[in-house]
Predicted model as a PDB file, atoms N, CA, C, CB and O in Angstrom, pLDDT in the B-factor column:
MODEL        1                                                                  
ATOM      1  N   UNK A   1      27.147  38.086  49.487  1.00 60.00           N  
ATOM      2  CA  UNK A   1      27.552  38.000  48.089  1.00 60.00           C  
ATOM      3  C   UNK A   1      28.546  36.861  47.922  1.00 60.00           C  
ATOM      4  CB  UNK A   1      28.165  39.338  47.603  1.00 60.00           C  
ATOM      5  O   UNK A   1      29.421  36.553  48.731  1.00 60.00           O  
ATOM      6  N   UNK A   2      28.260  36.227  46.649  1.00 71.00           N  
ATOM      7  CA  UNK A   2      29.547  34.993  46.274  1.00 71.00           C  
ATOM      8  C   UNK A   2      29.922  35.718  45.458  1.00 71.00           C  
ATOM      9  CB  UNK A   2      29.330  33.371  45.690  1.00 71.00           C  
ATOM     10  O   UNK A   2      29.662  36.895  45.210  1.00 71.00           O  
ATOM     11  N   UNK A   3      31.045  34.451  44.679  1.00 77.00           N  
ATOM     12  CA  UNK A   3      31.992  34.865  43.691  1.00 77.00           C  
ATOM     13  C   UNK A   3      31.721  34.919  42.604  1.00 77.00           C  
ATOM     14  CB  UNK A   3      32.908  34.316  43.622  1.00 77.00           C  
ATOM     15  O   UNK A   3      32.595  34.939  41.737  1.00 77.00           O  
ATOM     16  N   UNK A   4      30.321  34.961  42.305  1.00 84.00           N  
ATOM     17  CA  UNK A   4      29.419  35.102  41.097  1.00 84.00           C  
ATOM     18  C   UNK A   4      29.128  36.584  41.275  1.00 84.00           C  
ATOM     19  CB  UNK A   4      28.006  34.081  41.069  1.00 84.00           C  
ATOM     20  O   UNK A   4      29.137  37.431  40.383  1.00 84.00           O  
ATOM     21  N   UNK A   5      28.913  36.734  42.339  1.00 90.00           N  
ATOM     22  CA  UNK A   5      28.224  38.311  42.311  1.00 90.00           C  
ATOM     23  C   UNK A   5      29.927  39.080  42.329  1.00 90.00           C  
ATOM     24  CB  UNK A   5      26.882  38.811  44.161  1.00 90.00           C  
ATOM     25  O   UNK A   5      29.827  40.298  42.478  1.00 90.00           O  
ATOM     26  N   UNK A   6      30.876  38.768  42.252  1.00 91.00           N  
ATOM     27  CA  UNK A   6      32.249  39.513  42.393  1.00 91.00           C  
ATOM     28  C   UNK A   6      32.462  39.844  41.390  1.00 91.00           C  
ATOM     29  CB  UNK A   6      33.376  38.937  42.844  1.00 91.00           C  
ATOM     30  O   UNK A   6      32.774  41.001  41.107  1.00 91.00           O  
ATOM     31  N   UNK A   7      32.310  38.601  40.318  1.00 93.00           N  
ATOM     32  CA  UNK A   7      32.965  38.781  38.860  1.00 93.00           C  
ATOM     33  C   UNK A   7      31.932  39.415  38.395  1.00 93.00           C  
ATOM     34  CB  UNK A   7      33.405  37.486  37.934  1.00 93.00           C  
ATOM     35  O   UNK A   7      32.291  40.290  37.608  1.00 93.00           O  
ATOM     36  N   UNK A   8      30.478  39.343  38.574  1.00 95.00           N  
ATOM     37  CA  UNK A   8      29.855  40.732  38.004  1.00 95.00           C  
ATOM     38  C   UNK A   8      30.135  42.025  38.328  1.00 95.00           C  
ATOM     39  CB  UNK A   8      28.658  40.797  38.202  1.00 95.00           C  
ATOM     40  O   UNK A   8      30.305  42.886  37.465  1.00 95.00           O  
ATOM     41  N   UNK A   9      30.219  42.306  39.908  1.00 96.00           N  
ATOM     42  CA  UNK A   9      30.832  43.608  39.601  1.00 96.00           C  
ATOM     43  C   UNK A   9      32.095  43.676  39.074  1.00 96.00           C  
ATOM     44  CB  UNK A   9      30.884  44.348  40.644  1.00 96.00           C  
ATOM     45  O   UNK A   9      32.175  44.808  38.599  1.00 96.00           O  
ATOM     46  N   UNK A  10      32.978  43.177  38.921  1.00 96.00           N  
ATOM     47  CA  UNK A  10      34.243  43.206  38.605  1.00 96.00           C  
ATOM     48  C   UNK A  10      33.468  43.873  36.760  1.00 96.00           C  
ATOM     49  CB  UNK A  10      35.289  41.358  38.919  1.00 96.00           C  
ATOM     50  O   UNK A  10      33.545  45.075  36.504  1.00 96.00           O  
ATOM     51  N   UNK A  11      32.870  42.969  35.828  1.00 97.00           N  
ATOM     52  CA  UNK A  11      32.598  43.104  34.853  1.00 97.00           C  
ATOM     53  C   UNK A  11      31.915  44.560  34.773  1.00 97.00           C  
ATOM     54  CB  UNK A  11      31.993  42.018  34.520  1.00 97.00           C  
ATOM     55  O   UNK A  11      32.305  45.339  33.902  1.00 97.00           O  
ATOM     56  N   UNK A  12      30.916  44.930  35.656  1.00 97.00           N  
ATOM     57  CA  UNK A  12      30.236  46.297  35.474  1.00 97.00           C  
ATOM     58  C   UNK A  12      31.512  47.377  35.292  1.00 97.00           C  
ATOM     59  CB  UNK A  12      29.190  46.697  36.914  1.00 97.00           C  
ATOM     60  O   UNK A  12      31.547  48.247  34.422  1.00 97.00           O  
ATOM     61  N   UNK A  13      32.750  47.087  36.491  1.00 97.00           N  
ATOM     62  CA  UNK A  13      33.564  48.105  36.661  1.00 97.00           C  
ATOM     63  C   UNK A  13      34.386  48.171  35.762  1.00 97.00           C  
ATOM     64  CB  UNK A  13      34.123  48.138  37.699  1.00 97.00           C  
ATOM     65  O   UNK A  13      35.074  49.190  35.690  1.00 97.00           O  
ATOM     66  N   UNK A  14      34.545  47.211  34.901  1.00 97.00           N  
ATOM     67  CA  UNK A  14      35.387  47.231  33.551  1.00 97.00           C  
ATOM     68  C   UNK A  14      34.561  48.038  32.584  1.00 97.00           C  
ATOM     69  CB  UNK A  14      35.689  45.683  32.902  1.00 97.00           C  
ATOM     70  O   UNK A  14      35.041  48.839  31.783  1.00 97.00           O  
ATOM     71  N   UNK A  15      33.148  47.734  32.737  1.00 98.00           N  
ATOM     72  CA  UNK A  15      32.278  48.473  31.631  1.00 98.00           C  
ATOM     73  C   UNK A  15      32.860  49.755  32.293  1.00 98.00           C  
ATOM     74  CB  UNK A  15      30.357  48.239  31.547  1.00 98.00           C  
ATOM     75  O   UNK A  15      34.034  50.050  32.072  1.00 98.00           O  
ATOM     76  N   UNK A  16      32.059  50.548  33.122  1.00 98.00           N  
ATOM     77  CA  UNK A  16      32.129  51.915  33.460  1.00 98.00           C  
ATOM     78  C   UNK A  16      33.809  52.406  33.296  1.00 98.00           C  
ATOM     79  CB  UNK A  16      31.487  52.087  35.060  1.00 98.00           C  
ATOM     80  O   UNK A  16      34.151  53.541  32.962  1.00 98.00           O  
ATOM     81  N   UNK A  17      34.322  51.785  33.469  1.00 97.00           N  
ATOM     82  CA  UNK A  17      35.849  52.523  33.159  1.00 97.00           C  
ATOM     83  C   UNK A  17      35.904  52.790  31.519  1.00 97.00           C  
ATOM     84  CB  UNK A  17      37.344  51.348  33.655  1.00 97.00           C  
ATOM     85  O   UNK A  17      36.457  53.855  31.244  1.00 97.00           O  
ATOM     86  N   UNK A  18      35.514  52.152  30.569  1.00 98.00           N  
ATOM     87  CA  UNK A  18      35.818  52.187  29.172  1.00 98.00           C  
ATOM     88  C   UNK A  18      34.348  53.161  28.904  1.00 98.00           C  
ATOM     89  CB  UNK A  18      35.999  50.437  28.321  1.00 98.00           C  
ATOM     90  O   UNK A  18      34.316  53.838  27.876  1.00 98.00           O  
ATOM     91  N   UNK A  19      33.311  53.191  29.737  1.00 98.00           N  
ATOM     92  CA  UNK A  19      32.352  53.868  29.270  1.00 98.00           C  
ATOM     93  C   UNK A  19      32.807  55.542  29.854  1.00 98.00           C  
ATOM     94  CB  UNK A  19      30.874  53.145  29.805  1.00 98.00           C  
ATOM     95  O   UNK A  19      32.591  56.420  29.019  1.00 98.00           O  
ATOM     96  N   UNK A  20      33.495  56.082  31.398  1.00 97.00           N  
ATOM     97  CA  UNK A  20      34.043  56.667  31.936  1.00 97.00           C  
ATOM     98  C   UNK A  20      34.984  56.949  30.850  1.00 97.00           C  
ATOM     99  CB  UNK A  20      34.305  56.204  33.061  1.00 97.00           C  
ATOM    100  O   UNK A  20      34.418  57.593  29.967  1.00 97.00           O  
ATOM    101  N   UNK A  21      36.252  56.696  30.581  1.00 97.00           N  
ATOM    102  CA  UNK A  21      37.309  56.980  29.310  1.00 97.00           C  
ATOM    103  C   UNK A  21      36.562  57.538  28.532  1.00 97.00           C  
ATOM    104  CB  UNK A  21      38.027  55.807  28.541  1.00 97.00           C  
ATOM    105  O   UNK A  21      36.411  58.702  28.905  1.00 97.00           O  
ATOM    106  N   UNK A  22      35.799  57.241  27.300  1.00 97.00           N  
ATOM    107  CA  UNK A  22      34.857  57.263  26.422  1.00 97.00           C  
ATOM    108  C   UNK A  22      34.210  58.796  26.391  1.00 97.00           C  
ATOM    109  CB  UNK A  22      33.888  56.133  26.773  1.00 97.00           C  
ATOM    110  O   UNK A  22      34.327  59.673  25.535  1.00 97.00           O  
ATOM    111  N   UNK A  23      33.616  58.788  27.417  1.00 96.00           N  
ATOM    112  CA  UNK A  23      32.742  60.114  27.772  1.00 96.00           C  
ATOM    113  C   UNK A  23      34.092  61.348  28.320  1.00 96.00           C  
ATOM    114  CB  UNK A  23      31.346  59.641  29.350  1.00 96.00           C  
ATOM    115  O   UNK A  23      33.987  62.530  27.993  1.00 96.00           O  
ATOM    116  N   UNK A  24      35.129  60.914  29.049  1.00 96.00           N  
ATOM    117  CA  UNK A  24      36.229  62.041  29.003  1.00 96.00           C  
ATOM    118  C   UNK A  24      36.744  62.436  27.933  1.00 96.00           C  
ATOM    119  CB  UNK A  24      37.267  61.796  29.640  1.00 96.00           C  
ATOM    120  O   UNK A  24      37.235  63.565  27.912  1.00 96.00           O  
ATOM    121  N   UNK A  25      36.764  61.752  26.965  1.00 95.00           N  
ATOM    122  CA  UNK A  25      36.777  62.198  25.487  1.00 95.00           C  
ATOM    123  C   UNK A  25      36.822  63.230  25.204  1.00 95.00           C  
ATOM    124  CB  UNK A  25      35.943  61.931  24.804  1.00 95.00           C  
ATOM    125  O   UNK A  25      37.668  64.111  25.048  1.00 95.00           O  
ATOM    126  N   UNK A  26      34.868  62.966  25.072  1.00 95.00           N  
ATOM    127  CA  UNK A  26      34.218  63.851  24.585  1.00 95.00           C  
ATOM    128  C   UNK A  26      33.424  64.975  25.070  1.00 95.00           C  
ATOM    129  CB  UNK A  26      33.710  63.336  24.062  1.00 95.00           C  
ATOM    130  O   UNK A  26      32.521  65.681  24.621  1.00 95.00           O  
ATOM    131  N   UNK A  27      34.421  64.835  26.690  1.00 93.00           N  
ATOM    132  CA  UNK A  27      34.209  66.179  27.141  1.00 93.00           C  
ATOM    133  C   UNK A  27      34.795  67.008  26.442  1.00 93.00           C  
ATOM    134  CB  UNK A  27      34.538  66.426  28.337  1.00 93.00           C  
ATOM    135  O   UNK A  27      34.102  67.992  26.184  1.00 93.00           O  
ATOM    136  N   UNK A  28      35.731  67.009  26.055  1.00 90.00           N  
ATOM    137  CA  UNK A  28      36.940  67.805  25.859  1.00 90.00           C  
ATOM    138  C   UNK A  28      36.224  68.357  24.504  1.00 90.00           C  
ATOM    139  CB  UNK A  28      38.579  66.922  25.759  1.00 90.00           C  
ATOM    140  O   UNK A  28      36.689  69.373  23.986  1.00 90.00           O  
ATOM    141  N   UNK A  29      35.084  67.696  23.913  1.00 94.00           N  
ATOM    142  CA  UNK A  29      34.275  68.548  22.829  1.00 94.00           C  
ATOM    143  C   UNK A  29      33.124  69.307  22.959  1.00 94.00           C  
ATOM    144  CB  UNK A  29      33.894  67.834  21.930  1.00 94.00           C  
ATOM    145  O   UNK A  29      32.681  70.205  22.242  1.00 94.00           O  
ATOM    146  N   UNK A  30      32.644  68.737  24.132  1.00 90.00           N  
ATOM    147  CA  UNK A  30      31.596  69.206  24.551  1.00 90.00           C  
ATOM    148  C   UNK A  30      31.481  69.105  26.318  1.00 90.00           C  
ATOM    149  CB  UNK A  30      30.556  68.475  23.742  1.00 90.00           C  
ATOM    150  O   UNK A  30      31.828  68.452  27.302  1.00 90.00           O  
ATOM    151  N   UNK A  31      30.668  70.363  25.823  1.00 90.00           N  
ATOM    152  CA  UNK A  31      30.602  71.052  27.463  1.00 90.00           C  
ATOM    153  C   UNK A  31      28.869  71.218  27.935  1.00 90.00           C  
ATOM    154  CB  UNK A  31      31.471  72.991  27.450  1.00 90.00           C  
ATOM    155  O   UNK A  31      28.499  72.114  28.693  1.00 90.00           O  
ATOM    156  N   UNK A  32      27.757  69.999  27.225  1.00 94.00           N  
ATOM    157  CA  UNK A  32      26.566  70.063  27.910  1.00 94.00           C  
ATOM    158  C   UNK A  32      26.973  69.795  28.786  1.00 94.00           C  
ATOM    159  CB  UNK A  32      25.530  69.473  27.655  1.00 94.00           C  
ATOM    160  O   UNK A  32      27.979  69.103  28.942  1.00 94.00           O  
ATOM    161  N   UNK A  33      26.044  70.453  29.905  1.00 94.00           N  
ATOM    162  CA  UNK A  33      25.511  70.325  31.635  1.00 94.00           C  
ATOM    163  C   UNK A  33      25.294  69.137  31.523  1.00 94.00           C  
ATOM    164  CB  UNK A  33      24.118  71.148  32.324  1.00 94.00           C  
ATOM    165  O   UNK A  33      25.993  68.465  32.282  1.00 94.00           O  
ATOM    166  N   UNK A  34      24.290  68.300  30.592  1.00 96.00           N  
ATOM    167  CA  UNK A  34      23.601  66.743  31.146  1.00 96.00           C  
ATOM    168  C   UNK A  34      24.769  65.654  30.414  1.00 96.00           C  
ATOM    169  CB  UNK A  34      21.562  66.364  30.359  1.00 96.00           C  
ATOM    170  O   UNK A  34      24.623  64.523  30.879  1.00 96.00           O  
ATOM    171  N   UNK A  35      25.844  65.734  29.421  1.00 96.00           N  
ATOM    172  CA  UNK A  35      26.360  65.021  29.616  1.00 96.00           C  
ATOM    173  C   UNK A  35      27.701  64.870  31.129  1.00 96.00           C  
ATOM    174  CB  UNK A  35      26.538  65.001  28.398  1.00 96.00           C  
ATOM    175  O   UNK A  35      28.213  63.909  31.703  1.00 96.00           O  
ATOM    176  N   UNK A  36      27.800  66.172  31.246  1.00 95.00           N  
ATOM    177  CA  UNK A  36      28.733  66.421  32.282  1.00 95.00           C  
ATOM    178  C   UNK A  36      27.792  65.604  34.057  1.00 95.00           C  
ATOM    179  CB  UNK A  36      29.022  68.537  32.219  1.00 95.00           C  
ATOM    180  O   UNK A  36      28.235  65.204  35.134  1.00 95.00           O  
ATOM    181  N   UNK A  37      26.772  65.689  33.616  1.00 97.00           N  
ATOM    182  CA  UNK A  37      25.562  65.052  35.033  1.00 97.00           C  
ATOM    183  C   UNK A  37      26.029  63.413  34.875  1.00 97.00           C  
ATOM    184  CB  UNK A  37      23.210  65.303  34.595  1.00 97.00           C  
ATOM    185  O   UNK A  37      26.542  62.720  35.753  1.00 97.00           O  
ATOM    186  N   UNK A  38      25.795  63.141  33.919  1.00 97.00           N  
ATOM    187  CA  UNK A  38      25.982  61.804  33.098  1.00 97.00           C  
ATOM    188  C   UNK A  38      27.482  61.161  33.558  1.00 97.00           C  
ATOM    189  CB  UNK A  38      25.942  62.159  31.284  1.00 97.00           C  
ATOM    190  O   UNK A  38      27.745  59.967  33.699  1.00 97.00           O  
ATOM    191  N   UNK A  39      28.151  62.020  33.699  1.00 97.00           N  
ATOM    192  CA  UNK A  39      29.625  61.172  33.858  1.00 97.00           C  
ATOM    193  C   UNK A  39      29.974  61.447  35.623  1.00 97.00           C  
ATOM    194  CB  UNK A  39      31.170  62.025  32.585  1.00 97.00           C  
ATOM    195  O   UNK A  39      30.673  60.721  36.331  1.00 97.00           O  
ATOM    196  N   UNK A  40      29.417  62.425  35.945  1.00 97.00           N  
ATOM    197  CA  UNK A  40      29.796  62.509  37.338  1.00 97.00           C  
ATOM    198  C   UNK A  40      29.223  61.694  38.129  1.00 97.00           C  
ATOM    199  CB  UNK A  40      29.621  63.638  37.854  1.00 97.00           C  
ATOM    200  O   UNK A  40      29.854  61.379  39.137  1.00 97.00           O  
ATOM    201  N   UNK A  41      27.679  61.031  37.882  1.00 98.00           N  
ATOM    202  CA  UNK A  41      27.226  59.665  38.019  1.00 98.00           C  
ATOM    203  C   UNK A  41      27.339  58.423  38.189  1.00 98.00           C  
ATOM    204  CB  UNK A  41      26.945  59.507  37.588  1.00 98.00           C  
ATOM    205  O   UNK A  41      26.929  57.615  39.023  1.00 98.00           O  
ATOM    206  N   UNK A  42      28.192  58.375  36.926  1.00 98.00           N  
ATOM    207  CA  UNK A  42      29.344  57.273  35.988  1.00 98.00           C  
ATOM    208  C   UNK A  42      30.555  57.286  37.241  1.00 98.00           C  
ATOM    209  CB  UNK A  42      30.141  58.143  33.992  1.00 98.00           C  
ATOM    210  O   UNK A  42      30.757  56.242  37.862  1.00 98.00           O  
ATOM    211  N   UNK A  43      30.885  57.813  37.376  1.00 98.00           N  
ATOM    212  CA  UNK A  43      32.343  57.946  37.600  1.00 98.00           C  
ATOM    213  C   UNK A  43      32.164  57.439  39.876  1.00 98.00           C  
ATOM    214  CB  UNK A  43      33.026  60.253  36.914  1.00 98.00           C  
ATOM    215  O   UNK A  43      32.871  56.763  40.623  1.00 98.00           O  
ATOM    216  N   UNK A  44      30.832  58.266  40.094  1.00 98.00           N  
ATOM    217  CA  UNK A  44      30.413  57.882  41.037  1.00 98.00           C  
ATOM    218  C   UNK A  44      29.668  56.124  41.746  1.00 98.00           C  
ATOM    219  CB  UNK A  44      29.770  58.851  40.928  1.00 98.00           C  
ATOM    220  O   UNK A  44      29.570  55.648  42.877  1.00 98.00           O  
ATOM    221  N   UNK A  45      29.273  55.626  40.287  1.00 98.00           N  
ATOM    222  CA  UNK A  45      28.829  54.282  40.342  1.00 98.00           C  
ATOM    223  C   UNK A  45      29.975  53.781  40.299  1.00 98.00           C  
ATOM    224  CB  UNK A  45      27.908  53.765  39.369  1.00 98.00           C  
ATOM    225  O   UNK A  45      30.030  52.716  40.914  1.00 98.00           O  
ATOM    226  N   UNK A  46      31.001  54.126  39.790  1.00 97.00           N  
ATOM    227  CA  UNK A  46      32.378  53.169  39.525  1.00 97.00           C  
ATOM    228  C   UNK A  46      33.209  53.502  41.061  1.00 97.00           C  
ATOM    229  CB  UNK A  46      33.516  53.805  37.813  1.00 97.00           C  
ATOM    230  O   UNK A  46      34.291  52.972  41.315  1.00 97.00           O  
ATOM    231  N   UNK A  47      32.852  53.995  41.551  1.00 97.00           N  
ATOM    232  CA  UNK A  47      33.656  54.270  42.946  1.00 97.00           C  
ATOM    233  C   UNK A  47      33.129  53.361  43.860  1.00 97.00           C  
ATOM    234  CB  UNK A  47      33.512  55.773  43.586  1.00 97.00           C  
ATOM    235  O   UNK A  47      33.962  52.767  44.544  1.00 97.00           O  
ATOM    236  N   UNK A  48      31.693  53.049  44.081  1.00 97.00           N  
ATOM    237  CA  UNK A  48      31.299  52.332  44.686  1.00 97.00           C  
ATOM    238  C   UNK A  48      31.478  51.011  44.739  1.00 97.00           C  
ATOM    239  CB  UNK A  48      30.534  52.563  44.622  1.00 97.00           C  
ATOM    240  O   UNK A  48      31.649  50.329  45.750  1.00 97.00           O  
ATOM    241  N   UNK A  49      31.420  50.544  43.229  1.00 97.00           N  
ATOM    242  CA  UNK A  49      31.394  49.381  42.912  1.00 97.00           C  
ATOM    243  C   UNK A  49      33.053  48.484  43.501  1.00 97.00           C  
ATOM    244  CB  UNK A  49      31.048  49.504  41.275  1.00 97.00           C  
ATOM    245  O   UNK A  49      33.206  47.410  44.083  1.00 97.00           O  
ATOM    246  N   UNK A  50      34.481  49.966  42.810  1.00 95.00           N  
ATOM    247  CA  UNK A  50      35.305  49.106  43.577  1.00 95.00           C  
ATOM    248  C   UNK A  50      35.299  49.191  44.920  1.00 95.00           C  
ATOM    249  CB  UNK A  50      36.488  49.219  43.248  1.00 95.00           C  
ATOM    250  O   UNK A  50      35.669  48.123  45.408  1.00 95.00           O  
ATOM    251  N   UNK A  51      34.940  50.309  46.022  1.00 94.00           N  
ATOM    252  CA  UNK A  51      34.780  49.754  47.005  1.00 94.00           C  
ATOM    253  C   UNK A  51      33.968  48.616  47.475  1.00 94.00           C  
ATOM    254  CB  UNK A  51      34.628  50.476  47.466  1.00 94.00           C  
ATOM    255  O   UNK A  51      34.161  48.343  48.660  1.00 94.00           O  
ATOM    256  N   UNK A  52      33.039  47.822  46.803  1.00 93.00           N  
ATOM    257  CA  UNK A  52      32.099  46.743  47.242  1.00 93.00           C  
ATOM    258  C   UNK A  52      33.345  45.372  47.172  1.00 93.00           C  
ATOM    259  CB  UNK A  52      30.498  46.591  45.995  1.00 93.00           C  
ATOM    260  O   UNK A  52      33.725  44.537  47.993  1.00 93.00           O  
ATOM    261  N   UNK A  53      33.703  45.696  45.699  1.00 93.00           N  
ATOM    262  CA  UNK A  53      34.861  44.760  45.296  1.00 93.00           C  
ATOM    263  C   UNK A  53      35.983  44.405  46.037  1.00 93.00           C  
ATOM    264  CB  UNK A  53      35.399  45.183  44.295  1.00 93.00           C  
ATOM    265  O   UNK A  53      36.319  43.222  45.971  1.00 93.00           O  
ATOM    266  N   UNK A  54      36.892  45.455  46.997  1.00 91.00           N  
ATOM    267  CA  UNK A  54      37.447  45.622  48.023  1.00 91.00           C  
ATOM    268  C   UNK A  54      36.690  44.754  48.971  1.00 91.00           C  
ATOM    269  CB  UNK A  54      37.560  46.946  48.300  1.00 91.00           C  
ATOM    270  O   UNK A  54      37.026  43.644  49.384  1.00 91.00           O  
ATOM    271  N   UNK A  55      35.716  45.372  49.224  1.00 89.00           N  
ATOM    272  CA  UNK A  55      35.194  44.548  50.459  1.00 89.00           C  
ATOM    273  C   UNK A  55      34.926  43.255  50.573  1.00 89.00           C  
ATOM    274  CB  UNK A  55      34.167  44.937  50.834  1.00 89.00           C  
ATOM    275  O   UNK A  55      34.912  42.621  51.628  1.00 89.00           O  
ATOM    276  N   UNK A  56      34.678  42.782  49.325  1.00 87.00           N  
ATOM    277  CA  UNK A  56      34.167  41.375  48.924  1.00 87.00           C  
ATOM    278  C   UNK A  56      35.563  40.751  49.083  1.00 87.00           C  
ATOM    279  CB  UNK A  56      33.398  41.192  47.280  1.00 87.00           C  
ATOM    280  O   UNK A  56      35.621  39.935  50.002  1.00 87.00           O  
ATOM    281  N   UNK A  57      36.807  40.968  48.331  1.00 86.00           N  
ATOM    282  CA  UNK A  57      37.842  40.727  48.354  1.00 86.00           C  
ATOM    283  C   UNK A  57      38.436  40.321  49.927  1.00 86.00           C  
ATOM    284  CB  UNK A  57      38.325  41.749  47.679  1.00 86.00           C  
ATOM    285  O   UNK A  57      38.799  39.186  50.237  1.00 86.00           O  
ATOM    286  N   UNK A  58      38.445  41.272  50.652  1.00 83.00           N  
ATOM    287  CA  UNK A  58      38.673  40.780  52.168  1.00 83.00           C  
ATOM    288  C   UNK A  58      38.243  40.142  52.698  1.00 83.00           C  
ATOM    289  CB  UNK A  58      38.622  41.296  52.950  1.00 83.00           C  
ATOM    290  O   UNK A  58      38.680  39.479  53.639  1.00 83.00           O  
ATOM    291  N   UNK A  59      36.860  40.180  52.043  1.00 77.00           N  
ATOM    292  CA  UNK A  59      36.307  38.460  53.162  1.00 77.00           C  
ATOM    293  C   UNK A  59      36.523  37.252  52.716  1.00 77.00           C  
ATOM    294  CB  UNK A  59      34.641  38.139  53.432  1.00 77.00           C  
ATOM    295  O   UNK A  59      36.344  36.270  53.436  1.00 77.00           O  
ATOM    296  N   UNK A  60      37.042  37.147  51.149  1.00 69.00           N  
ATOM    297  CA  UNK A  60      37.480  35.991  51.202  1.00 69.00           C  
ATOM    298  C   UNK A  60      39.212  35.474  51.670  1.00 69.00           C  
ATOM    299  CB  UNK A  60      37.090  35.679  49.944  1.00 69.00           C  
ATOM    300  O   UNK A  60      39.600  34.310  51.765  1.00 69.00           O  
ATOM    301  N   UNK A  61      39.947  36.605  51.879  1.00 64.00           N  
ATOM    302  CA  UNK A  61      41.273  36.003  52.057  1.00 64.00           C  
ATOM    303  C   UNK A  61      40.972  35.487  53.999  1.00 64.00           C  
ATOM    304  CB  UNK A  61      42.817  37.472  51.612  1.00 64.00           C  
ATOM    305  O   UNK A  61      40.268  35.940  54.902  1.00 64.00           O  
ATOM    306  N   UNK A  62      41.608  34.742  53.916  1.00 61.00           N  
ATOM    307  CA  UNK A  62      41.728  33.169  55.003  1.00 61.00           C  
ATOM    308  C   UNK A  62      42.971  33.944  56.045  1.00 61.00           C  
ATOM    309  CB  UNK A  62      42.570  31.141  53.864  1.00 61.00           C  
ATOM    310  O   UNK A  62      44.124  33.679  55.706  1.00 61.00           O  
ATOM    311  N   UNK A  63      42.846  34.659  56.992  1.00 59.00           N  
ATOM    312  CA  UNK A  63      44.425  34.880  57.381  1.00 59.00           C  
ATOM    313  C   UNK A  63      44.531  33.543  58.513  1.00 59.00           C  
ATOM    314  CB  UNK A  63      44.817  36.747  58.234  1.00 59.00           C  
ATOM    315  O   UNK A  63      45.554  33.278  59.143  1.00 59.00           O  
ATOM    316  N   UNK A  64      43.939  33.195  58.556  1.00 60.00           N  
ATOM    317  CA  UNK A  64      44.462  31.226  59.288  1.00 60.00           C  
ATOM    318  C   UNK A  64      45.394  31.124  58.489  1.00 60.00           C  
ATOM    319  CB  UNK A  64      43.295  29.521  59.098  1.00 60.00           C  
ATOM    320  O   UNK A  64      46.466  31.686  58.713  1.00 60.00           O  
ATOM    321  N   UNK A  65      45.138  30.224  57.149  1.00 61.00           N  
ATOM    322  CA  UNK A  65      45.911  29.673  55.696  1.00 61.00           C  
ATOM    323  C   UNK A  65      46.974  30.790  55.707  1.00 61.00           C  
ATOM    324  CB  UNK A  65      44.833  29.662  54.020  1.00 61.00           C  
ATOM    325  O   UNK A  65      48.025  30.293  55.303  1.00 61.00           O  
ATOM    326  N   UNK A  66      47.127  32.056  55.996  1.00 57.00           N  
ATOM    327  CA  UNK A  66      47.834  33.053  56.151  1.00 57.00           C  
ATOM    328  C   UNK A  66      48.878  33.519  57.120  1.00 57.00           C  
ATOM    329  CB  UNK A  66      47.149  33.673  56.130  1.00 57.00           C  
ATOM    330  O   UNK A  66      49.698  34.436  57.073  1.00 57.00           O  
ATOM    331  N   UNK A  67      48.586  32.568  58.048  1.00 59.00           N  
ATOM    332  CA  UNK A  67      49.431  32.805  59.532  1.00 59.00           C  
ATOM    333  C   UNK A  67      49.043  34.724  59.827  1.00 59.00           C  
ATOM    334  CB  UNK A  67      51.740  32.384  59.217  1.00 59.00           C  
ATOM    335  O   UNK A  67      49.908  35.598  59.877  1.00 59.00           O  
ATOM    336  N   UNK A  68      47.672  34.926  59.966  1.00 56.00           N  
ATOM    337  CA  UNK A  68      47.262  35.999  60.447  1.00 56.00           C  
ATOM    338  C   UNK A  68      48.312  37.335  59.754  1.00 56.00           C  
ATOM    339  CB  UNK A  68      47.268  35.757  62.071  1.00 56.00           C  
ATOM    340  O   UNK A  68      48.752  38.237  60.466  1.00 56.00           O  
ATOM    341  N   UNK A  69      48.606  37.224  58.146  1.00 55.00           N  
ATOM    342  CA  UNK A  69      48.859  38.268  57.551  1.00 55.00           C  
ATOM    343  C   UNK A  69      50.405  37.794  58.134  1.00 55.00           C  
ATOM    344  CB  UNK A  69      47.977  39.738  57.908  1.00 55.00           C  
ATOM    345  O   UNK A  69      49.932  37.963  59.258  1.00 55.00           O  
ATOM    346  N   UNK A  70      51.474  37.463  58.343  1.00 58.00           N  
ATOM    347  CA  UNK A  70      52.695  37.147  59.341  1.00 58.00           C  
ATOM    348  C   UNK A  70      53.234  35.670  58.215  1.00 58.00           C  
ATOM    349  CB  UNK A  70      52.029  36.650  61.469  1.00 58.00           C  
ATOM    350  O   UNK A  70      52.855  34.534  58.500  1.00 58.00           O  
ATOM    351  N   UNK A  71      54.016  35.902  57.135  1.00 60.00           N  
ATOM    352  CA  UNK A  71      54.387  35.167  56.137  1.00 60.00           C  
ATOM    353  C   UNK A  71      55.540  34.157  56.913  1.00 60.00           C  
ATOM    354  CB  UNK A  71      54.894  36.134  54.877  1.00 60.00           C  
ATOM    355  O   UNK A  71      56.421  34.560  57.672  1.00 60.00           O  
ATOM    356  N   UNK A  72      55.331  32.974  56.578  1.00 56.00           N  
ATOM    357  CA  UNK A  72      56.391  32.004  57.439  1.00 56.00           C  
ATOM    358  C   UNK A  72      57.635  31.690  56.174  1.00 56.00           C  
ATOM    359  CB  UNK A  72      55.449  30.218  58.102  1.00 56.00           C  
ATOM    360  O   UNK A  72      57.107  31.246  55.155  1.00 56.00           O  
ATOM    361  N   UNK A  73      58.653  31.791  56.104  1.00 58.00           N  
ATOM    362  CA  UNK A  73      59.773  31.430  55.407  1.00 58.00           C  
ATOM    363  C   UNK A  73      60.600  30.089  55.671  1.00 58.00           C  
ATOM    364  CB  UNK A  73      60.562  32.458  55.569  1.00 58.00           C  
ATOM    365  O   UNK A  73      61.793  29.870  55.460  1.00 58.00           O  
ATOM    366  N   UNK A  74      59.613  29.261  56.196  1.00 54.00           N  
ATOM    367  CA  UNK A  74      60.303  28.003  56.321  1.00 54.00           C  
ATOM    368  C   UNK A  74      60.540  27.295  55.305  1.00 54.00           C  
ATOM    369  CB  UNK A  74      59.771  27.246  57.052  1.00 54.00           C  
ATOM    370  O   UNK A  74      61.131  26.222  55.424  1.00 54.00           O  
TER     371      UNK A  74                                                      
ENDMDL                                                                          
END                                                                             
């Protein structure tokens, strides 16, 4: 994956959080089984996604350019 495919998930996971919010709502009005299927789904695609994001994230930081995570104060 590049940094094209990052900022899309980045963008999906912004969707599902406001779509996630949204639907906690309207739990609180309603108690169907299939919207309650619907968000536990939701809420499960959004877990994944930031872990992919995480992961993507670590492979680009450089710990060379970094002095192996070990910050120099010169």
């Amino acid at each position: 994956m590049d940094l094209a495919d990052l900022s899309k998930l980045k963008a999906r996971h912004h969707h599902l959080s406001k779509t996630v919010a949204k639907m906690e709502r309207e739990r609180e009005r309603t108690r169907n089984p299939d919207h309650k299927t619907e968000l536990v789904e939701l809420k499960k695609e959004k877990l994944w996604i930031k872990d992919e994001i995480h992961k993507l994230e670590q492979l680009e930081f450089n710990y060379d350019e970094h002095q192996g995570g070990v910050e120099s104060f010169r």
